[in-house]
NUBA-82375 format. One line per field, with one value per residue (C-alpha): residue number from 1; residue in one letter; chain; x, y, z. Coordinates in steps of 0.001 Angstrom, whole numbers, always signed. Example, Ala and Ser with C-alpha at 12.3 -4.5 7.8 and 13.67 -1.06 7.14 Angstrom:
<atoms>
num = [1_2]
residu = [A_S]
chaine = [A_A]
px = [+12300_+13670]
py = [-4500_-1060]
pz = [+7800_+7140]
</atoms>
This chain:
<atoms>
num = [1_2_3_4_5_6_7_8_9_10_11_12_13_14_15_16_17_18_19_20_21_22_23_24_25_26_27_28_29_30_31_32_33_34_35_36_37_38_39_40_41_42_43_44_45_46_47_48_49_50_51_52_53_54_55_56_57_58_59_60_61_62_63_64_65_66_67_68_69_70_71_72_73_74_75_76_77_78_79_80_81_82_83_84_85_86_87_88_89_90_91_92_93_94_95_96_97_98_99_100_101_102_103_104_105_106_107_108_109_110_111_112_113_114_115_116_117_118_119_120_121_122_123_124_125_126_127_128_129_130_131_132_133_134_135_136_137_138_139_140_141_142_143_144_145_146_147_148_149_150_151_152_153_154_155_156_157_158_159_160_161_162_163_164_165_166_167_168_169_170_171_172_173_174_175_176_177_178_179_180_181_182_183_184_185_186_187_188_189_190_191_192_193_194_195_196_197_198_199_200_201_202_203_204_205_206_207_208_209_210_211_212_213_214_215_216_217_218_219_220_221_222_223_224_225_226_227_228_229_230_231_232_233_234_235_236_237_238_239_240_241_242_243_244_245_246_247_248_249_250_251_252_253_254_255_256_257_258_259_260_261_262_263_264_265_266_267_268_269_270_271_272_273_274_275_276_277_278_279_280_281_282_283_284_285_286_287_288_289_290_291_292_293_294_295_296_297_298_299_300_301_302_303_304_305_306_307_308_309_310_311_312_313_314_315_316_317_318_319_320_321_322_323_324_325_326_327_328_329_330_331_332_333_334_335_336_337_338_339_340_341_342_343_344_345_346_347_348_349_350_351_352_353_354_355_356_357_358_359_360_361_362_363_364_365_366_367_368_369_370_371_372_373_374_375_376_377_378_379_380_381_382_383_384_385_386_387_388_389_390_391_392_393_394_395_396_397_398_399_400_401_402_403_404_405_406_407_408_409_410_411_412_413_414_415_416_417_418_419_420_421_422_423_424_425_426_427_428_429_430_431_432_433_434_435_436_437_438_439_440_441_442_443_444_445_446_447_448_449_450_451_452_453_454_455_456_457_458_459_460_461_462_463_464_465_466_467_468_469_470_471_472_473_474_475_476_477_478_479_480_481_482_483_484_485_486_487_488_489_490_491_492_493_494_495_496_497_498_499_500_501_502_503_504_505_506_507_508_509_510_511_512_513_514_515_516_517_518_519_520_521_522_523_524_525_526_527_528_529_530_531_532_533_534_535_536_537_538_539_540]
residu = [X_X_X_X_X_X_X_X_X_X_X_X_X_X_X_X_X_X_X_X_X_X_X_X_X_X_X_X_X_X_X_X_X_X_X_X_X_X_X_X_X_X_X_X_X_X_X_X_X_X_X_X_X_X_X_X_X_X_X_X_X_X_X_X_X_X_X_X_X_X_X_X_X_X_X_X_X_X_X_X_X_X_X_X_X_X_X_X_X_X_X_X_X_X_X_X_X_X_X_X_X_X_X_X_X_X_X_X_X_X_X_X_X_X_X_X_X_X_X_X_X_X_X_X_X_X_X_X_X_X_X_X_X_X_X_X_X_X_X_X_X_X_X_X_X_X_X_X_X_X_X_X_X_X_X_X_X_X_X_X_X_X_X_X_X_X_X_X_X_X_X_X_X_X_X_X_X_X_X_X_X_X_X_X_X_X_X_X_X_X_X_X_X_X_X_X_X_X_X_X_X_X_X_X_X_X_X_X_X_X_X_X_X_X_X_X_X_X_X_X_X_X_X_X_X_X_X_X_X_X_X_X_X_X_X_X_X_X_X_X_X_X_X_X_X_X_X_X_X_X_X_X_X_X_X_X_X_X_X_X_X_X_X_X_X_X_X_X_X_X_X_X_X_X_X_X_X_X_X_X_X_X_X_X_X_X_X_X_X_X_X_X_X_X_X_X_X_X_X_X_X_X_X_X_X_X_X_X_X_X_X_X_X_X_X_X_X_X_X_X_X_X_X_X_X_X_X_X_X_X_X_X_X_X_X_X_X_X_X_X_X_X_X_X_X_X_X_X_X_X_X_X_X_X_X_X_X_X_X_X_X_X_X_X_X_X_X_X_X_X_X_X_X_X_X_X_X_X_X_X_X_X_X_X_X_X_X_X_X_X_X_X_X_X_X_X_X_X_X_X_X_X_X_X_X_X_X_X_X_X_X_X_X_X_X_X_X_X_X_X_X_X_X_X_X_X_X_X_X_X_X_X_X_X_X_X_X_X_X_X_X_X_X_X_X_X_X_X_X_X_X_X_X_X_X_X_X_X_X_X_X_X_X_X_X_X_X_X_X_X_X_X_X_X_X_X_X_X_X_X_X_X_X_X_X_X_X_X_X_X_X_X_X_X_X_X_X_X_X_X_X_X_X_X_X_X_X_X_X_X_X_X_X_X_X_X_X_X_X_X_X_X_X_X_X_X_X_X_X_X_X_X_X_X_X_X_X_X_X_X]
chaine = [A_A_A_A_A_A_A_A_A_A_A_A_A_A_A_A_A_A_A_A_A_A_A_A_A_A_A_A_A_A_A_A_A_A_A_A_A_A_A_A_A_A_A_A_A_A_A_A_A_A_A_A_A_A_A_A_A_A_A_A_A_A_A_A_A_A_A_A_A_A_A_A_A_A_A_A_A_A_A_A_A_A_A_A_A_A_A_A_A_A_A_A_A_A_A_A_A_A_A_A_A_A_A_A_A_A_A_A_A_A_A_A_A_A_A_A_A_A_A_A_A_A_A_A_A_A_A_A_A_A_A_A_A_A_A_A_A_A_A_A_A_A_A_A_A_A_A_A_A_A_A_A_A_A_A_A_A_A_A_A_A_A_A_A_A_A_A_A_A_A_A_A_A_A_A_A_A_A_A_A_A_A_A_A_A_A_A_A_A_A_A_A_A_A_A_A_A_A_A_A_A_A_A_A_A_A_A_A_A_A_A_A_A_A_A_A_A_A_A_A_A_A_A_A_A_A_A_A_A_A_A_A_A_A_A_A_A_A_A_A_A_A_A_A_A_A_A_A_A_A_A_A_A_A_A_A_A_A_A_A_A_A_A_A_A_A_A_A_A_A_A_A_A_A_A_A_A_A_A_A_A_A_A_A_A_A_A_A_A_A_A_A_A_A_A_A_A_A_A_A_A_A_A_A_A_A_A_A_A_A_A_A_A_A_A_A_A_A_A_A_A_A_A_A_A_A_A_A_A_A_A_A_A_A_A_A_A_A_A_A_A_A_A_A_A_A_A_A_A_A_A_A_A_A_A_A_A_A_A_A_A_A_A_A_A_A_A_A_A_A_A_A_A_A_A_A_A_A_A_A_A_A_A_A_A_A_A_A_A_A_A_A_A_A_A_A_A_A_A_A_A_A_A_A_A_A_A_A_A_A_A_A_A_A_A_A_A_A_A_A_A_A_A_A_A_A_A_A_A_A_A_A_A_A_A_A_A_A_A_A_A_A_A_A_A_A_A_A_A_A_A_A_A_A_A_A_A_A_A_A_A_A_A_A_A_A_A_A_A_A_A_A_A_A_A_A_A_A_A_A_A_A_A_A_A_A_A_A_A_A_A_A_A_A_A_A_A_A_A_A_A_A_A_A_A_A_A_A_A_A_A_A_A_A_A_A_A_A_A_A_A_A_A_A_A_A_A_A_A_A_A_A_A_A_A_A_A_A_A_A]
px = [-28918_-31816_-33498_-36692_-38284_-41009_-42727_-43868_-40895_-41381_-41093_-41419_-37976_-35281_-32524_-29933_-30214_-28951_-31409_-29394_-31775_-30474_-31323_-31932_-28413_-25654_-23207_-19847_-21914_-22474_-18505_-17584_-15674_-13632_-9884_-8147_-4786_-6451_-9426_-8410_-4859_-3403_-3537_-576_-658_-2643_-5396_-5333_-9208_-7905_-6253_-3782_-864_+296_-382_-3529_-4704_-2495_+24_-1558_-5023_-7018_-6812_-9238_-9658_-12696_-14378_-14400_-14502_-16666_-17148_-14078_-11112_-10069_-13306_-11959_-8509_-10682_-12378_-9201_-7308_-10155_-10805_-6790_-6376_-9250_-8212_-7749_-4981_-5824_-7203_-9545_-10540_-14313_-14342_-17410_-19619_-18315_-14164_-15463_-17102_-13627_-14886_-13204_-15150_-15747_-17747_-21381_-22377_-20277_-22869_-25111_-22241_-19617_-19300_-22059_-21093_-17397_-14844_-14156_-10711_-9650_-5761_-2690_-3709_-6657_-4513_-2490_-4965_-6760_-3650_-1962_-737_-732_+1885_+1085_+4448_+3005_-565_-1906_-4138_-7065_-7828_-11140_-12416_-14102_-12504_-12960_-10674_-7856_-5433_-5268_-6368_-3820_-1374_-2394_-1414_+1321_+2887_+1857_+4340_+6915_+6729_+7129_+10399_+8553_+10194_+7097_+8772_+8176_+4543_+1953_-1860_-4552_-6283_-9930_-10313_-12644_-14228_-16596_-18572_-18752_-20285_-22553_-24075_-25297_-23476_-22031_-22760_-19257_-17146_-15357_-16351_-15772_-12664_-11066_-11621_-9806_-7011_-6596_-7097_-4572_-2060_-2486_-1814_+1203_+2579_+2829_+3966_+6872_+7561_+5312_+6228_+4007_+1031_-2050_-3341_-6794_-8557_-11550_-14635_-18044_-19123_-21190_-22195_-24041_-25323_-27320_-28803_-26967_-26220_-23269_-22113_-22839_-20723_-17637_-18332_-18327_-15196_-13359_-14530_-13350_-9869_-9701_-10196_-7473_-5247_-5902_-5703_-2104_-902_-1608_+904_+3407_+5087_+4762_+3690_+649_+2946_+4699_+1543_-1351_+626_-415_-4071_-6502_-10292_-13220_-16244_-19565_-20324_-24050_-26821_-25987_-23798_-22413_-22990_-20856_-18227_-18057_-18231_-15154_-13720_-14935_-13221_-9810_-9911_-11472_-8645_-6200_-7432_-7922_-3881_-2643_-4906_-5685_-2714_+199_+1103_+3743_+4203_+1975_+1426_-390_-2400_-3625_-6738_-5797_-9530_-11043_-14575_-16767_-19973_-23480_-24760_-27550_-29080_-29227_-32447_-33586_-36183_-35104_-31247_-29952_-30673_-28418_-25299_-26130_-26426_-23078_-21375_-22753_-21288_-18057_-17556_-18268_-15612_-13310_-13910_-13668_-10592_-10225_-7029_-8951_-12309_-14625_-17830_-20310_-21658_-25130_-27169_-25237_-29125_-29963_-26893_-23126_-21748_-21607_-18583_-20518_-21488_-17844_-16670_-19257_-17933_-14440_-14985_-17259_-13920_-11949_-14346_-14596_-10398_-9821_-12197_-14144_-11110_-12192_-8630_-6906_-8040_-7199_-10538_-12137_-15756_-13346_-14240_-18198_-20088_-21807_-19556_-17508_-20743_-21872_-18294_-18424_-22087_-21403_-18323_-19954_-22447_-20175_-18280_-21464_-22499_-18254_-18964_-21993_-20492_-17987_-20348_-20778_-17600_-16375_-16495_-16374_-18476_-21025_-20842_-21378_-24009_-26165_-26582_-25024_-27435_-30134_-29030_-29260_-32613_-33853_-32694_-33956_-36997_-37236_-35422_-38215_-41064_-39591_-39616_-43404_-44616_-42993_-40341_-37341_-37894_-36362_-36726_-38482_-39274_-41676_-41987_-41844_-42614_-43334_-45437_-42642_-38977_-37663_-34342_-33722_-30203_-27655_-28009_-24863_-25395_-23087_-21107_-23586_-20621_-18686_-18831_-17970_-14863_-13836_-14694_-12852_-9678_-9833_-9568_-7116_-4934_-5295_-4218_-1161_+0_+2288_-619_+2066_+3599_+26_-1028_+2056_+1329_-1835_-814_+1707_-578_-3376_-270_+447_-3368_-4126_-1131_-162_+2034_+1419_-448_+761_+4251_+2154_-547_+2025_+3507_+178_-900_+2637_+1666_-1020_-3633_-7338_-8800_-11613_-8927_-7100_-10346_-11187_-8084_-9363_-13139_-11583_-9843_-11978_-15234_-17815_-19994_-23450_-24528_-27311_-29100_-30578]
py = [-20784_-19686_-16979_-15214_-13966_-11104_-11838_-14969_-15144_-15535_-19267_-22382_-24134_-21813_-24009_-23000_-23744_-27218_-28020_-27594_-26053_-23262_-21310_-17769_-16922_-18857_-18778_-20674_-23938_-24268_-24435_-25920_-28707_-26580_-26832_-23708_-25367_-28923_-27561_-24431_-23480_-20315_-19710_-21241_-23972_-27494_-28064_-24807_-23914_-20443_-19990_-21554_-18910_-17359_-14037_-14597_-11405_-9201_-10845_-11077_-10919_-13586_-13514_-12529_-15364_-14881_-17594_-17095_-18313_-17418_-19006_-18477_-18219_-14607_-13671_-15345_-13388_-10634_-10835_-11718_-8615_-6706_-8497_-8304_-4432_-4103_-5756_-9812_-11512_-14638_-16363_-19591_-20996_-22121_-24886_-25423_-28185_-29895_-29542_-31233_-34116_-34713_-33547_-31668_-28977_-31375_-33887_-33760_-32412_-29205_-27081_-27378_-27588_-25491_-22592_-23100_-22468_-21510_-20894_-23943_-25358_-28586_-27915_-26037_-23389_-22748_-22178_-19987_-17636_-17439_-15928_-14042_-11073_-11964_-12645_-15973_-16624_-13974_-15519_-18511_-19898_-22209_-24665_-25847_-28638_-31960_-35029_-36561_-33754_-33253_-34915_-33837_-30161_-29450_-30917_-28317_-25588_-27345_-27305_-23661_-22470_-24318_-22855_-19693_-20766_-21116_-24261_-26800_-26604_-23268_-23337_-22066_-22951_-25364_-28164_-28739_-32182_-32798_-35837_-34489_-32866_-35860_-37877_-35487_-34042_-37161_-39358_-37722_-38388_-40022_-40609_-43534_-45420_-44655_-47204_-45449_-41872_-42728_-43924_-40910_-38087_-40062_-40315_-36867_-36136_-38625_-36967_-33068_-34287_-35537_-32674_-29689_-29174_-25414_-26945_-28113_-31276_-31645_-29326_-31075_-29134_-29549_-26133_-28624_-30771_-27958_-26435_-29497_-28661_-30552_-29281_-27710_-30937_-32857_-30799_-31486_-35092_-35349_-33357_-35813_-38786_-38441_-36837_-40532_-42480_-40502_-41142_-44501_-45221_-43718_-45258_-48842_-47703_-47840_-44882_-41274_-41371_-39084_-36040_-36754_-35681_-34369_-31243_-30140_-30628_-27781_-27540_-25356_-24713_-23052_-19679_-20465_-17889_-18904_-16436_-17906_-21255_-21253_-19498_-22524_-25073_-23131_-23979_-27465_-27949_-27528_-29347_-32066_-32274_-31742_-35295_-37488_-36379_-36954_-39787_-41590_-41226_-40186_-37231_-34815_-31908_-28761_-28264_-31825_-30805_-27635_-27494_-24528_-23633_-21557_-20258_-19767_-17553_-19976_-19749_-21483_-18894_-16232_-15248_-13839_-12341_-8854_-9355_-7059_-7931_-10686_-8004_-8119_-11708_-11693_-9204_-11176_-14472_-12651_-11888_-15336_-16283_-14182_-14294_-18168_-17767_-18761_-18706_-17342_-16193_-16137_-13420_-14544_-11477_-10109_-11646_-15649_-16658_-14971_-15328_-15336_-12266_-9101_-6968_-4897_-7491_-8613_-5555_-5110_-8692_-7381_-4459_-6096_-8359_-4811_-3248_-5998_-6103_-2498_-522_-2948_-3693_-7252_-8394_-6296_-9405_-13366_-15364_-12475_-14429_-17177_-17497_-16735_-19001_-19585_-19954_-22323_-24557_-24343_-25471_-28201_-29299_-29097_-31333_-33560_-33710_-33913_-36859_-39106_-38104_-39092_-42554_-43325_-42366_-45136_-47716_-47653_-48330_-44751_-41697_-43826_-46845_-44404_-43212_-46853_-47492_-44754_-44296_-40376_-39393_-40947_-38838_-35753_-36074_-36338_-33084_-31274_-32383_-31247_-27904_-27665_-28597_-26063_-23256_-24091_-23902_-20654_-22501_-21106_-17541_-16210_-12111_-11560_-15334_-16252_-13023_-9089_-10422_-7407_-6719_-5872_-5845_-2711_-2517_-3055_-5205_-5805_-9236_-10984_-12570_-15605_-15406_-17252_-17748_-19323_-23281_-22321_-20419_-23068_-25813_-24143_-23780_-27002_-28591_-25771_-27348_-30896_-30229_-27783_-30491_-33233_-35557_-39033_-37118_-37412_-40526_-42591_-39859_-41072_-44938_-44405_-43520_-46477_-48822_-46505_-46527_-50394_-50928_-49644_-46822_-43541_-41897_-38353_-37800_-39391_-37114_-34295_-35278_-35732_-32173_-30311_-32381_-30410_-33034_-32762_-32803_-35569_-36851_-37936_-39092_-41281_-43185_-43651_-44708_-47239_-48543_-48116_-47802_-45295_-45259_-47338_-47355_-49664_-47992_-45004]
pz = [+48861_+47044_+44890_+45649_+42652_+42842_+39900_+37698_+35061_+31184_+31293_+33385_+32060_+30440_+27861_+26200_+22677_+23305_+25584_+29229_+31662_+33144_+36425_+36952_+38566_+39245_+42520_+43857_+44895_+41224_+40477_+44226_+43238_+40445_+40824_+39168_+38191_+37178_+35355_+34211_+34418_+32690_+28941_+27163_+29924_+30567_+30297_+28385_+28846_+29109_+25647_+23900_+24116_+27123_+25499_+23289_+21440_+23575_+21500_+18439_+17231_+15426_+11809_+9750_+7080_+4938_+2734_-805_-4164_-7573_-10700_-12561_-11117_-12673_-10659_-6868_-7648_-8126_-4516_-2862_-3819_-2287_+710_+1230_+309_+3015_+6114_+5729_+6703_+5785_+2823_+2157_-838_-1720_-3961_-6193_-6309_-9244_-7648_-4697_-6049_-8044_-11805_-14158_-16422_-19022_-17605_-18180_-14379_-15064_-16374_-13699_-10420_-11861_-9827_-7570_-4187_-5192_-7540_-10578_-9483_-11744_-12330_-11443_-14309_-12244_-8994_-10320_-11494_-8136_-6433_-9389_-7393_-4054_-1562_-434_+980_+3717_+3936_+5643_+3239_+3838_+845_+1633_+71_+1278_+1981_-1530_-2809_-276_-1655_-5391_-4096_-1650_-4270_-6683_-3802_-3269_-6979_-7136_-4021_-5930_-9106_-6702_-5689_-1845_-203_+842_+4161_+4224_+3130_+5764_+5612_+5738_+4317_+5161_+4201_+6679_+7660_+10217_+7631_+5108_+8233_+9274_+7011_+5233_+1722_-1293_-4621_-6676_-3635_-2889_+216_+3806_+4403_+1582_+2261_+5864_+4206_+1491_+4635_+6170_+4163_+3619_+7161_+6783_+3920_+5577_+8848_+6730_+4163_+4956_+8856_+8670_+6728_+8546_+6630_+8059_+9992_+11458_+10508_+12931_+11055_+8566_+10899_+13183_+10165_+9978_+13442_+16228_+19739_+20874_+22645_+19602_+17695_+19809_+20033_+16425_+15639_+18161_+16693_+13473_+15056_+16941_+13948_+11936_+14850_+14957_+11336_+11085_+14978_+13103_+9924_+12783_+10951_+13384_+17145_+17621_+18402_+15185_+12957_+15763_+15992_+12634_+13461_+13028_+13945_+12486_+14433_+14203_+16213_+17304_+18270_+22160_+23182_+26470_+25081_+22292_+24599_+26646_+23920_+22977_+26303_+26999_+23503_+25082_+27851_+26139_+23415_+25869_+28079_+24847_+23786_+27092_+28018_+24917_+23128_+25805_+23779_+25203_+22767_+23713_+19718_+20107_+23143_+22258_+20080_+17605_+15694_+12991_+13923_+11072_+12389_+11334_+8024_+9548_+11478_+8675_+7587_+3878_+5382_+7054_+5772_+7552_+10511_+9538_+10617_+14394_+14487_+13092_+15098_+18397_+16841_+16396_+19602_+20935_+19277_+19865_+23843_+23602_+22123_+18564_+16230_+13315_+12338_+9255_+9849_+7215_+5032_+5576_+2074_+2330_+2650_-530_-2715_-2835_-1363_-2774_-2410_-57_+2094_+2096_+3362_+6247_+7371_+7636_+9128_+11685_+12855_+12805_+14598_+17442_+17203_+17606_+19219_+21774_+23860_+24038_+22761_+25900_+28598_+27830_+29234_+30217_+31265_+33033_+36564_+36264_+38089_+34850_+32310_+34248_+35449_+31450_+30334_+32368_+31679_+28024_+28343_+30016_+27961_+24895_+26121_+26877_+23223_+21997_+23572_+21706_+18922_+19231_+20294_+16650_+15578_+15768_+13341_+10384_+11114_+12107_+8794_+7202_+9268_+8619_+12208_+12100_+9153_+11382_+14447_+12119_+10484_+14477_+15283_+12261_+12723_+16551_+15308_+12822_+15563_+17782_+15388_+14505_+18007_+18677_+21617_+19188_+18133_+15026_+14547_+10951_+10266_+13422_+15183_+14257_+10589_+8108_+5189_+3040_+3384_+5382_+2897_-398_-529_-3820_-4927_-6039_-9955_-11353_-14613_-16738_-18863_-16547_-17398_-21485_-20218_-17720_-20200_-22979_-21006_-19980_-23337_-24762_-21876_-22613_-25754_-24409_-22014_-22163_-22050_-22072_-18839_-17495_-18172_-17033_-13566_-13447_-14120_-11669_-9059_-9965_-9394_-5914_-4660_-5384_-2329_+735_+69_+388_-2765_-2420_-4105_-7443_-6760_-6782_-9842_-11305_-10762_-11914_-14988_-15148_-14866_-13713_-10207_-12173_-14094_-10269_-8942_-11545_-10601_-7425_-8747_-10467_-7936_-4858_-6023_-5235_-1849_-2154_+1203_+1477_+4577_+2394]
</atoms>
């Protein structure tokens, strides 16, 4: 069959933004050889394309979980009150610079990383502070830090629910603790190496299965590694890489069996500028997951086949120029989401390409999620784009696509040798500079930056200002509590876990009693310095 056209259309070649030509209308020879109850199946059922839950939003809606964290944390408790008076119903933590490269506010990189790009979180002080006043033992909260970090930061969470008097087996929530991003988006400065960074997430991982059975211990973030400027397919690849190497890494400790701990797995993806696109990355996602549990690993329980995920709309694709226009973009990237299915969603605010968020900003991102929840109707109908010709031929092309991409991957020894080899930070500068190339030549079109520029700005937008007192009051109560402390407690904590880390056990009930002890986040990762090393690769 074929379509007559009765004038010359815009372009020779049309692409989604991951470069998959697409034709001008699709029909059932494109999706011939689908088979509803193999390849699709009903939500809450394998290969659950559809939706994980047999009632998706009809049962209950995504949760709003917004990102957030400022300088100090009185300042992040601040935020969270409002953002939870006003609509979320979920939390997640930002992490500054210096918390996630494992420092404490003493150390000479404080007063230039403290509270850049979050809140200052070294001890269990700091923790409580942040959520002072709210009811965490009715929130799912999201501790997002990087892989360096997950440990000794989800410890500090940890130690705060129990000076609540919350069980840890009745703590809900999330660790980011991603590897994906830490491959992706290139080395960090202070970390250990690879090897041992596998072996910390792990354990991790290990440790919750065991005594936190609501807690998510990793949730496998390809939001970094798309901000960087990979493909759709690319993304998915990656995130299943590094989910095969964890798995692998903890099969060998012949301690759980992949249901065992893979049920607590979470994901985080990017919403792209795509729209149908992302929907079907969405949906290749879940089938994909669902074949590498049941294939790969044998896997039986549904809570280790279905691929539960955050979706965090893309910072990437902001613009400071025109900033509001930054709310559409937004709103469309919300709704990808939400018709692709995901568990939770974070809608960036407005001015994230000019500074931290304002309050205002903030409050436009909520509302944007209420507004698609409530009035819409979007939530009323699971899948409601499943069965289009396109969609379905897309979801298919892209997991295609996504699996050739997975395999190259682990030509290279997986996630993780990719990573040593400098072969994923290759991959990325490639397609930032054909992202770049593409935006100078006018193929990718960017309102206000390459096309419909103005003059002068058409609104005049708040701009959100740092403490600039914010590393003297962190560093002050920092050393007021090293002083406060039981400092011999610490130490033989700290000892303790050297003696832990330089064998095979598990490090985690020392790093727990290293943070009720009120130790450092730098303090902690110093241990590990010392024992592991930090990352040289010798490719850069």
């Amino acid at each position: 069959m074929s379509v007559k056209t009765k004038s010359r259309e815009r372009k020779e070649v049309f692409t989604t933004n991951s470069g998959i030509p697409v034709k001008s209308i699709y029909t059932p020879t494109d999706t011939a050889n689908l088979d509803y109850e193999r390849d699709l199946g009903y939500p809450g059922e394998k290969p659950y394309v559809r939706g994980i839950y047999p009632t998706m939003y009809r049962g209950k809606l995504w949760t709003i979980r917004q990102f957030s964290g400022l300088d100090t944390p009185e300042e992040t408790n601040q935020r969270f009150r409002f953002e939870y008076e006003n609509g979320s119903t979920g939390l997640a933590l930002a992490i500054d610079n210096l918390g996630l490269t494992g420092f404490d506010p003493d150390h000479p990189l404080a007063e230039y990383e403290l509270g850049i790009g979050g809140v200052s979180v070294s001890t269990l002080q700091d923790m409580e502070t942040i959520f002072e006043g709210l009811p965490i033992e009715k929130l799912g909260v999201a501790v997002i830090q990087g892989i360096t970090t997950a440990c000794s930061h989800t410890a500090l969470y940890f130690a705060l629910a129990e000076k609540r008097g919350i069980k840890l087996s009745e703590v809900d929530g999330t660790t980011e603790g991603d590897p994906v991003s830490y491959g992706g988006c290139g080395p960090l400065p202070h970390t250990f190496p690879p090897r041992h960074l596998l072996r910390l997430g792990v354990d991790l991982v290990e440790w919750c299965a065991q005594n936190t059975p609501r807690w998510h211990p990793v949730s496998y973030t390809s939001y970094n590694y798309r901000e960087t400027g990979v493909s759709a397919y690319q993304e998915i690849a990656g995130l299943f890489a590094a989910a095969i190497d964890y798995i692998d890494e903890e099969l060998k400790r012949n301690r759980l069996t992949a249901d065992d701990f893979a049920s607590k797995f979470t994901f985080h993806l990017s919403a792209h500028n795509d729209f149908f696109e992302e929907i079907a990355k969405y949906r290749a996602a879940r089938r994909m997951w669902y074949k590498i549990m049941t294939g790969r690993y044998k896997a039986t329980d549904p809570r280790a086949l279905t691929l539960r995920f955050h979706v965090q709309t893309a910072g990437s694709t902001h613009t400071y120029q025109q900033p509001l226009n930054n709310i559409v973009r937004i709103a469309y990237q919300v709704l990808a989401a939400a018709l692709g299915g995901a568990q939770s969603i974070h809608a960036n605010s407005y001015d994230e390409a000019i500074c931290n968020p304002t309050e205002k900003s903030v409050l436009m991102s909520i509302r944007t999620q209420q507004i698609a929840q409530l009035e819409t109707n979007i939530a009323n109908v699971i899948d409601p784009l499943g069965g289009s010709y396109y969609i379905e031929w897309l979801t298919n092309e892209i997991e295609e696509k996504a699996w050739d991409y997975l395999k190259k991957i682990e030509e290279q020894g997986g996630w993780f040798g990719a990573i040593e080899s400098g072969w994923l930070y290759k991959e990325r500068i490639d397609t930032q500079r054909e992202h770049a190339r593409k935006l100078a030549n006018g193929e990718l079109t960017v309102v206000g930056v390459n096309c419909f520029k103005m003059d002068e700005e058409p609104h005049q937008v708040e701009v959100f200002r740092p403490n600039p007192k914010a590393y003297e009051i962190q560093r002050a109560k920092f050393e007021k509590l090293k002083k406060e402390r039981d400092n011999i407690r610490v130490q033989r904590a700290l000892d303790q876990l050297a003696r832990v880390s330089e064998g095979k056990e598990n490090v985690m009930p020392e790093v727990m009693e290293a943070v009720r002890a009120y130790a450092g986040i730098g303090e902690i990762s110093n241990v590990w310095r010392n024992v592991f090393g930090v990352d040289n690769p010798t490719w850069l």
